[in-house]
FIVO-61295 format. One record per residue: x, y, z of N, C-alpha, C, O in turn; residue number from 0; residue in three letters. Coordinates in steps of 0.05 Angstrom, whole numbers. Example, Ala and Ser with C-alpha at 12.3 -4.5 7.8 and 13.67 -1.06 7.14 Angstrom:
<sites>
SITE, 264, -114, 156, 246, -90, 156, 264, -66, 156, 285, -66, 169, 0, ALA
SITE, 257, -45, 142, 273, -21, 143, 258, 1, 157, 268, 23, 161, 1, SER
</sites>
This chain:
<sites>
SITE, -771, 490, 1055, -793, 502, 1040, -790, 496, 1010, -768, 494, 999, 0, UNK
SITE, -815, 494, 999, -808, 482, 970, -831, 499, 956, -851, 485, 952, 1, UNK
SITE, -835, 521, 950, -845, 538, 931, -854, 528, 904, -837, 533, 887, 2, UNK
SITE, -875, 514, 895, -885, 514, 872, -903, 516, 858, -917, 534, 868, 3, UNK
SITE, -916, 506, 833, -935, 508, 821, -949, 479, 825, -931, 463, 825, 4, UNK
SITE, -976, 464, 828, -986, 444, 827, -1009, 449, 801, -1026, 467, 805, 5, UNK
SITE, -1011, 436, 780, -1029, 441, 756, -1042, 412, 751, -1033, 390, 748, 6, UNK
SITE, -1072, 424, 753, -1096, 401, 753, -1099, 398, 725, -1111, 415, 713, 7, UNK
SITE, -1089, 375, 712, -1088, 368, 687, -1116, 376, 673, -1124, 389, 654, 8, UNK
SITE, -1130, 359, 698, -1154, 356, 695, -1168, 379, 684, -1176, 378, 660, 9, UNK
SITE, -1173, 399, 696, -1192, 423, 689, -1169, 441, 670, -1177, 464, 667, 10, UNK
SITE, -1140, 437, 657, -1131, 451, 640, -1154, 449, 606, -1163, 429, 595, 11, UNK
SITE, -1154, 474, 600, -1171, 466, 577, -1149, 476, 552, -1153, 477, 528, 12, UNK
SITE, -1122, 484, 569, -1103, 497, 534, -1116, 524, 531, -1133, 523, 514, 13, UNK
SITE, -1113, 546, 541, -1135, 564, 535, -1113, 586, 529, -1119, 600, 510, 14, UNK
SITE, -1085, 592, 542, -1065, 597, 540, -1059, 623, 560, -1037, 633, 565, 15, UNK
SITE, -1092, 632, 574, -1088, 654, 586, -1066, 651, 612, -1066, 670, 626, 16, UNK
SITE, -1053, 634, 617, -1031, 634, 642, -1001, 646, 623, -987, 664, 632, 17, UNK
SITE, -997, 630, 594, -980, 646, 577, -978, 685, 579, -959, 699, 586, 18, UNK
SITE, -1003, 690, 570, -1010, 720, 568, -1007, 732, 585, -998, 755, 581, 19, UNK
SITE, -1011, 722, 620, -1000, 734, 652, -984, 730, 656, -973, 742, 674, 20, UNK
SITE, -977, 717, 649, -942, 716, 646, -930, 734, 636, -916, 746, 652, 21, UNK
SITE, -930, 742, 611, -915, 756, 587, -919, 779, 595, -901, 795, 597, 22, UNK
SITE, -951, 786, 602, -956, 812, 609, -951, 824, 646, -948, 847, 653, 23, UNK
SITE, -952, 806, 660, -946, 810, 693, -904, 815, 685, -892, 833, 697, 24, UNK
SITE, -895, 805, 674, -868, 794, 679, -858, 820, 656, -836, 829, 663, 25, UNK
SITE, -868, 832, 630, -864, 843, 615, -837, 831, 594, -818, 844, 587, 26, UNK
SITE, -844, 804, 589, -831, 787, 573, -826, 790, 545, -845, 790, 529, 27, UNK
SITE, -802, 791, 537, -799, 799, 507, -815, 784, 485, -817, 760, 489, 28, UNK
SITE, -826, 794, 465, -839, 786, 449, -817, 758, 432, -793, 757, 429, 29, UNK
SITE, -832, 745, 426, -821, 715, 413, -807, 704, 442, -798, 681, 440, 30, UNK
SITE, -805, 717, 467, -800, 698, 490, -824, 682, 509, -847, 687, 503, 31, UNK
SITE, -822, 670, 523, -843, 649, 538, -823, 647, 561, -799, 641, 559, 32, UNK
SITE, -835, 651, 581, -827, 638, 611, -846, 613, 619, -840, 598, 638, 33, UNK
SITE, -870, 609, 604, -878, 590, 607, -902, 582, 574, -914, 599, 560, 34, UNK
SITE, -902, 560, 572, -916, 552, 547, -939, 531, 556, -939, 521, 579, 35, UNK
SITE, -956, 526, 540, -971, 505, 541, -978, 485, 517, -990, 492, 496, 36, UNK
SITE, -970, 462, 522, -963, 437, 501, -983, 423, 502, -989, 413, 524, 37, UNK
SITE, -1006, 414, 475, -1023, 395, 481, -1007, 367, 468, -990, 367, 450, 38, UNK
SITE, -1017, 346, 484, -1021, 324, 487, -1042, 302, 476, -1062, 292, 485, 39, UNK
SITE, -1025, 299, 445, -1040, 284, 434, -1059, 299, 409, -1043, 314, 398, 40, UNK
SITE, -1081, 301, 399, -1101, 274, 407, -1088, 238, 405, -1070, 230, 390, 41, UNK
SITE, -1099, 227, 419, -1090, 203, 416, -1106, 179, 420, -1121, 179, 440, 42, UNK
SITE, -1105, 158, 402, -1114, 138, 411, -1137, 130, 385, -1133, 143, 364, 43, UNK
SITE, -1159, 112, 384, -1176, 114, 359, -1202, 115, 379, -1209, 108, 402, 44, UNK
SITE, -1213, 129, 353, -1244, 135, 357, -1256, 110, 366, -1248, 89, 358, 45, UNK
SITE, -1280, 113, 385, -1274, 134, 398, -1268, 139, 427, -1275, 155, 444, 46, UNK
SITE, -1254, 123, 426, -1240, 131, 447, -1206, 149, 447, -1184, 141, 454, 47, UNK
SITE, -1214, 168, 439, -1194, 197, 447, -1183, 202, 463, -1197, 196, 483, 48, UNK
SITE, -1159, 215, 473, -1151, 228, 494, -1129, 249, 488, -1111, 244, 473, 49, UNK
SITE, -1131, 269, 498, -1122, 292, 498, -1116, 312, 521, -1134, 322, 534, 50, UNK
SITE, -1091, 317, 526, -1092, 332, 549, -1067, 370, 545, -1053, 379, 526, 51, UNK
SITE, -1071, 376, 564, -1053, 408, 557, -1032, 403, 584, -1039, 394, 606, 52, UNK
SITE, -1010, 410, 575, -989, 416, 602, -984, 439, 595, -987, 447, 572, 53, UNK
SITE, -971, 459, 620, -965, 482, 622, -931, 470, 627, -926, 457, 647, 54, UNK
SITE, -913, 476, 608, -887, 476, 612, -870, 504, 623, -869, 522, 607, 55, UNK
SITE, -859, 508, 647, -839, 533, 661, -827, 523, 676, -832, 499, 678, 56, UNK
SITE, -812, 531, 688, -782, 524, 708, -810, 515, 729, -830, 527, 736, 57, UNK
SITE, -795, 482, 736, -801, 461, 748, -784, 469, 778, -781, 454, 797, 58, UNK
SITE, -778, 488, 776, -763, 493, 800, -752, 463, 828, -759, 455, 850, 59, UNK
SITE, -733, 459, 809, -715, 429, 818, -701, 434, 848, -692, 455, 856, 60, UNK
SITE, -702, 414, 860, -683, 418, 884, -659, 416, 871, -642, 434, 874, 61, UNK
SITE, -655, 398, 858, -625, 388, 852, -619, 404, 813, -614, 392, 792, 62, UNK
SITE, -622, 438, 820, -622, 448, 793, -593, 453, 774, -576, 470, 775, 63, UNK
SITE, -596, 427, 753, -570, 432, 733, -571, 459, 723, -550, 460, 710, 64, UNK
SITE, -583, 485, 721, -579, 503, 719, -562, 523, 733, -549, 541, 723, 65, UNK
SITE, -564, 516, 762, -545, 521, 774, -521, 523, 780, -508, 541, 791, 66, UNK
SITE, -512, 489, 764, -491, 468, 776, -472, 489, 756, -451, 500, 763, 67, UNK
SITE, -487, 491, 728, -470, 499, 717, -458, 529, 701, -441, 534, 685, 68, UNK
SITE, -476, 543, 716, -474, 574, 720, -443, 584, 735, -435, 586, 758, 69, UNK
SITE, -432, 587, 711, -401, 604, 719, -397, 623, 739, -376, 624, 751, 70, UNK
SITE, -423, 645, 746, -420, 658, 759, -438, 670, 780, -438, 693, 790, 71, UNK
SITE, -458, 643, 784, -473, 644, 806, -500, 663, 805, -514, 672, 823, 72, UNK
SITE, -500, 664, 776, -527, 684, 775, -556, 665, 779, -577, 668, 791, 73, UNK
SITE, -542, 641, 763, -576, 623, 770, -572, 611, 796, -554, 594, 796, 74, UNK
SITE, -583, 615, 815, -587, 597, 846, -606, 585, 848, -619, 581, 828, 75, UNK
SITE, -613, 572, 878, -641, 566, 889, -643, 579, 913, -623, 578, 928, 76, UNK
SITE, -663, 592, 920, -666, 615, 944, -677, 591, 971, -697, 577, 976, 77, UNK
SITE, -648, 598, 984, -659, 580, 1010, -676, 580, 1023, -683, 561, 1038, 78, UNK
SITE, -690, 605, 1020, -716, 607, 1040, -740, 600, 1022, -758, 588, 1033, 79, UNK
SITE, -742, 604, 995, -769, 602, 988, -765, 569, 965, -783, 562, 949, 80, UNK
SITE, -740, 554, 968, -739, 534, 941, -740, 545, 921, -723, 534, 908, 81, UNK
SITE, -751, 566, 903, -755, 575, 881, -724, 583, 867, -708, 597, 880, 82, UNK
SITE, -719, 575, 845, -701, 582, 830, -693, 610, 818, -711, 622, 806, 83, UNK
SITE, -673, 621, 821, -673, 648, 803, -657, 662, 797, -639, 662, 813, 84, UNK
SITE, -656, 678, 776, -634, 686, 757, -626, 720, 772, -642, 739, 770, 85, UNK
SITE, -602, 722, 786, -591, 752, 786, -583, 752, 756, -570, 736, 742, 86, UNK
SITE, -598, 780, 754, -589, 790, 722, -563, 807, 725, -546, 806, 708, 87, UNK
SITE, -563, 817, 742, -532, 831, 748, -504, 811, 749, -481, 819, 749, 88, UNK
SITE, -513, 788, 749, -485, 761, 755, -493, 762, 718, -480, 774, 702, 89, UNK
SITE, -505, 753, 715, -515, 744, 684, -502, 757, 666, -508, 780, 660, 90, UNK
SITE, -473, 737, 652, -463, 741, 633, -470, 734, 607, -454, 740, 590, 91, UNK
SITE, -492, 720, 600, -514, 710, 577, -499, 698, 567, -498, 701, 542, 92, UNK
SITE, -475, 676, 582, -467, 650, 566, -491, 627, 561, -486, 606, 551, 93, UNK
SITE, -502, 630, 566, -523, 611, 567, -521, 576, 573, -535, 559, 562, 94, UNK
SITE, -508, 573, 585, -492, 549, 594, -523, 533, 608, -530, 510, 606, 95, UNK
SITE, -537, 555, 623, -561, 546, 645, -585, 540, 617, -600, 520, 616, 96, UNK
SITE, -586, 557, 602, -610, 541, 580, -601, 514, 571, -619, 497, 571, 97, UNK
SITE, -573, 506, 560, -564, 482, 558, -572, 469, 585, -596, 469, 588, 98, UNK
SITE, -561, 461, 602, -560, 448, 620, -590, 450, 629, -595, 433, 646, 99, UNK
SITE, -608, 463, 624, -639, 460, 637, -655, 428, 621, -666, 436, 600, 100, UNK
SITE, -660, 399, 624, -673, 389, 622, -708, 385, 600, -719, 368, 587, 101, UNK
SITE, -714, 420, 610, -738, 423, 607, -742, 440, 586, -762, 440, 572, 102, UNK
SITE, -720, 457, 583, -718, 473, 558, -741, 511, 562, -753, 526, 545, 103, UNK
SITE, -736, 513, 596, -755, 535, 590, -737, 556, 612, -744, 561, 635, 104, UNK
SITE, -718, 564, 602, -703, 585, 600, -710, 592, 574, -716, 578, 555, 105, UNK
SITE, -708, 625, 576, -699, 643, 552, -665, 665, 557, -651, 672, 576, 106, UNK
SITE, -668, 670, 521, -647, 686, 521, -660, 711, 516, -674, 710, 496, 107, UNK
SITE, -661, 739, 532, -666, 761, 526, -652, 777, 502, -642, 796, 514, 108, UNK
SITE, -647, 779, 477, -638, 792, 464, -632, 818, 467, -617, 832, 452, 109, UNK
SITE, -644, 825, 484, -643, 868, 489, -623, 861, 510, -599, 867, 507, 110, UNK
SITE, -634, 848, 532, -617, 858, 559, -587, 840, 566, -570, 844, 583, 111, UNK
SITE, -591, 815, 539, -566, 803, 543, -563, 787, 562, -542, 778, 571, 112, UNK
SITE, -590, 781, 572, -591, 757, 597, -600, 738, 596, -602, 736, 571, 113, UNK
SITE, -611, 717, 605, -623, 695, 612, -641, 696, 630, -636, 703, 653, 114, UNK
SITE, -671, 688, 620, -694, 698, 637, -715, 667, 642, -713, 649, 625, 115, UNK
SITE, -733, 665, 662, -747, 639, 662, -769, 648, 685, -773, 669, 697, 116, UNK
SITE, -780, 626, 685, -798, 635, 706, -803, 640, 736, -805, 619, 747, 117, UNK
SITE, -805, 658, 752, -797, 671, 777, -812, 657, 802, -804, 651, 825, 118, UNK
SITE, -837, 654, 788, -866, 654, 815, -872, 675, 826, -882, 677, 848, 119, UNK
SITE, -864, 704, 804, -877, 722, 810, -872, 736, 841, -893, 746, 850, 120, UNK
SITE, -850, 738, 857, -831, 742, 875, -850, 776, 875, -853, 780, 899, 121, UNK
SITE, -856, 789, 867, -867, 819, 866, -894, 822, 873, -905, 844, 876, 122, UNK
SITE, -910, 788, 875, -933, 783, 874, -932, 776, 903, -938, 788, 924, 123, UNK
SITE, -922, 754, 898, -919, 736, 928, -909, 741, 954, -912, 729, 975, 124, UNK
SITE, -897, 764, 948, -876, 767, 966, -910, 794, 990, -908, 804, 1013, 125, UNK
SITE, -927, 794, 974, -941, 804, 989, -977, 794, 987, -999, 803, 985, 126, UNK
SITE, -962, 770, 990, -987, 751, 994, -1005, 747, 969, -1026, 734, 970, 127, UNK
SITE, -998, 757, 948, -1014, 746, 921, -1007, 717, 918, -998, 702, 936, 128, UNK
SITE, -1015, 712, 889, -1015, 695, 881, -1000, 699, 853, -1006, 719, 840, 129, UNK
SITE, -983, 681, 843, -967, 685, 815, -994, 693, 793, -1017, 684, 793, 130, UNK
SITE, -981, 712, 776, -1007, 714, 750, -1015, 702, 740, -1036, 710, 730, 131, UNK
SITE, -1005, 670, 731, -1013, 658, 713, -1034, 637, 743, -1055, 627, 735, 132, UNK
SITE, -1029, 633, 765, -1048, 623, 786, -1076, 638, 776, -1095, 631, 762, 133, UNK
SITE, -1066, 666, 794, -1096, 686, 795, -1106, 686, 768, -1129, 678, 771, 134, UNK
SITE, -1102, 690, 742, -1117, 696, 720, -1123, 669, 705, -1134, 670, 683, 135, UNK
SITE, -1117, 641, 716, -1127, 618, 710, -1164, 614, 708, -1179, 606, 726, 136, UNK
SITE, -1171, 620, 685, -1195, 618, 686, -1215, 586, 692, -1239, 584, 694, 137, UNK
SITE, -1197, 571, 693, -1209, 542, 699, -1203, 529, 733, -1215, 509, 741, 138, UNK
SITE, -1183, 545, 749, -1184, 538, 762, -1162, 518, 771, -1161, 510, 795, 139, UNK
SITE, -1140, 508, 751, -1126, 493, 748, -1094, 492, 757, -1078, 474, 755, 140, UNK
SITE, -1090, 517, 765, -1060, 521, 777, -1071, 534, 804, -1090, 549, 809, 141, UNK
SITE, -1040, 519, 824, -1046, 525, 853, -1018, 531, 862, -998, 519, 853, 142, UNK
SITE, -1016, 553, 880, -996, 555, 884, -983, 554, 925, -996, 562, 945, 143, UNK
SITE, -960, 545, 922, -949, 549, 953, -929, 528, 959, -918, 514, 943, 144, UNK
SITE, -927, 528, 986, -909, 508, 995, -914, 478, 999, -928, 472, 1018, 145, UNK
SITE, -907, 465, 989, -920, 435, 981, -905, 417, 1011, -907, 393, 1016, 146, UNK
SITE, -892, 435, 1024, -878, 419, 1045, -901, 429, 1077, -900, 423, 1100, 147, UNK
SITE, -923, 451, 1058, -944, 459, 1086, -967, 446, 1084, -976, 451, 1062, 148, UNK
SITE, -983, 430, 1096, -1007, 419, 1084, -1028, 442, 1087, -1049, 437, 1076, 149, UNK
SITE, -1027, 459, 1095, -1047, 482, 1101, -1045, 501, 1070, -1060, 520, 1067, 150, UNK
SITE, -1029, 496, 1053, -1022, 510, 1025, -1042, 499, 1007, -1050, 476, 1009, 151, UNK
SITE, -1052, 519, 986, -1067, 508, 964, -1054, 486, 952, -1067, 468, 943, 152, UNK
SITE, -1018, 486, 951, -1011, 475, 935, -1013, 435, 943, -1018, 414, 930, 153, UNK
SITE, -1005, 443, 974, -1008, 418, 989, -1029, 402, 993, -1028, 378, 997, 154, UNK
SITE, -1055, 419, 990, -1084, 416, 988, -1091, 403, 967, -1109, 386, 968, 155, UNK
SITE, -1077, 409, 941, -1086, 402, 917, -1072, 373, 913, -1084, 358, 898, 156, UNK
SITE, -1053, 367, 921, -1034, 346, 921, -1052, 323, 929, -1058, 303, 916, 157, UNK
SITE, -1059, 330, 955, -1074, 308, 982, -1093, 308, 978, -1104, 291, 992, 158, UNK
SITE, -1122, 329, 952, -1142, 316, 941, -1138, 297, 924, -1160, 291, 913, 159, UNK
SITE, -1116, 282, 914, -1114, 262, 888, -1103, 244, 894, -1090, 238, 913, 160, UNK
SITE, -1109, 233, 875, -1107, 205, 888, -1078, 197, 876, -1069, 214, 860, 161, UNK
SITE, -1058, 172, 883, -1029, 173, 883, -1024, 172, 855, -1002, 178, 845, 162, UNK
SITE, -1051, 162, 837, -1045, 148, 802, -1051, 173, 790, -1051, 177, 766, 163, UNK
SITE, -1059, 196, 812, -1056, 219, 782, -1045, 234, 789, -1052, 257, 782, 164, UNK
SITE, -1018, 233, 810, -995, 247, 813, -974, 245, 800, -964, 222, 798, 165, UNK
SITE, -958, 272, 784, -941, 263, 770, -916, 290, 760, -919, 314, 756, 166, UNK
SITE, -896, 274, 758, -875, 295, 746, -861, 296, 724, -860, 273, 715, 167, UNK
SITE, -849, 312, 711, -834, 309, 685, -813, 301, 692, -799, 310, 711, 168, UNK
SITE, -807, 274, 670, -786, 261, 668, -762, 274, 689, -765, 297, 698, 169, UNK
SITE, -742, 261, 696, -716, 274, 716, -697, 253, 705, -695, 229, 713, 170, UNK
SITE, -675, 274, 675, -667, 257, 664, -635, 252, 681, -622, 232, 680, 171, UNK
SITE, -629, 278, 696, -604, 291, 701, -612, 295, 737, -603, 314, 750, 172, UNK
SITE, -627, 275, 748, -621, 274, 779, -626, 307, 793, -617, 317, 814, 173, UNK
SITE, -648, 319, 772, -656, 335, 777, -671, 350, 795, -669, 374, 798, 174, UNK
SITE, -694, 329, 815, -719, 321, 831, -739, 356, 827, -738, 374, 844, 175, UNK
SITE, -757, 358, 799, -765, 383, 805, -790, 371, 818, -800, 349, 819, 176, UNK
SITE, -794, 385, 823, -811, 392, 851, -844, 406, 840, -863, 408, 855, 177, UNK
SITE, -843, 411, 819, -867, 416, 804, -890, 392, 799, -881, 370, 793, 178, UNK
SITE, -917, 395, 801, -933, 377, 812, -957, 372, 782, -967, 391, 769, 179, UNK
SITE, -961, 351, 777, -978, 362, 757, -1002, 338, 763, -992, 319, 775, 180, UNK
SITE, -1027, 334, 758, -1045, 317, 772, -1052, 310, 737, -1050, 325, 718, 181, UNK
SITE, -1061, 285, 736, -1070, 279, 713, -1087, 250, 718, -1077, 229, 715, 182, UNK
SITE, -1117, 254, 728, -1133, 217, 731, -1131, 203, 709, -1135, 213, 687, 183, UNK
SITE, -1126, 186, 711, -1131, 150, 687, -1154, 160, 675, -1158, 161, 651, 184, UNK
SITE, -1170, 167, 691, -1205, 172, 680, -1201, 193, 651, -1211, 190, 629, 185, UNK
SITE, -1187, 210, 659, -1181, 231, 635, -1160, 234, 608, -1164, 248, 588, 186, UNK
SITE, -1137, 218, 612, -1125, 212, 600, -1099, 185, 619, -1099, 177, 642, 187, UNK
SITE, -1085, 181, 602, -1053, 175, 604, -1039, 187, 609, -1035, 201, 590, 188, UNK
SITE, -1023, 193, 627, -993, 209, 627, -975, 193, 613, -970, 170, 616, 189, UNK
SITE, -965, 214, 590, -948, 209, 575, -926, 224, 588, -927, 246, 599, 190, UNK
SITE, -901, 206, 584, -871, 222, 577, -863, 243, 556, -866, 236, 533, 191, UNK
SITE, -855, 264, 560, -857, 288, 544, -818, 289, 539, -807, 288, 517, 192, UNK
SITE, -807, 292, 561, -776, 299, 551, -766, 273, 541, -743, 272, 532, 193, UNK
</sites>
């Protein structure tokens, strides 16, 4: 099972409300982010422009260097759901797993002395919701589920696109995340970001 996020480049407009359900579903320290959104560009000359928004959060990797290198087993990958995640009770806030993360979207909690990132909303899901920043997506643009079920939005959203606007962030460290992001030629370029 491979638990993730699939995000339609396409209909992202940058609007930031998946940030805000985040911060506010998850109750995320102020100046922290479990997930951000980076625009892309503008680029190119008038007029022909292009511009696009990614939502950056734990890419939830099969092969997670956050893991590898967690002293004490607080960051895992949950065998049953793929999803990555931090016991805060193991969590000695060496922060070894924000180094070693690729993507750079761990945080350090300053109050609780831990290391925090993004969950998929495990309090949501676990009873058939949908993660907050999914449900409160006002465009339509994040899907969530098992990308190994084709009966999943997430799998659904994959197998409406076509192969040239499938795509992942860089995998500099043999990482394979598993996070999906769709982006057509028609709308922009996929650029390399890490």
């Amino acid at each position: 099972m491979r638990n993730c996020l699939v995000i339609d480049l396409d209909r992202c407009s940058g609007c930031d409300t998946c940030v805000v359900a985040c911060k506010h579903e998850n109750n995320v320290d102020l100046g922290n982010y479990w997930n951000q959104v980076v625009a892309v560009g503008p680029s190119g000359t008038f007029p022909d422009i292009e511009q696009y928004w990614i939502p950056a959060q734990c890419q939830q990797c099969e092969n997670p260097q956050c893991v590898h290198v967690c002293p004490t087993g607080a960051s895992y990958r949950d065998s049953k759901t793929g999803v990555v995640l931090i016991d805060k009770s193991k969590c000695i806030g060496c922060q070894y797993c924000m180094m070693a993360c690729p993507y750079g979207v761990r945080t350090y909690n300053e109050t609780s002395h831990v290391v925090e990132k993004c969950t998929l909303c495990p309090q949501l899901t676990a009873n058939d919701e949908l993660p907050a920043c999914v449900h409160n997506c006002c465009t339509g643009a994040r899907f969530y589920g098992d990308i190994d079920d084709p009966t999943s939005d997430a799998a659904k959203a994959i197998a409406a696109a076509s192969a040239d606007s499938i795509h992942h962030l860089p995998d500099p460290g043999d990482s394979k995340p598993v996070t999906v992001y769709i982006l057509s030629p028609k709308v922009a370029a996929w650029k390399e970001l890490v």
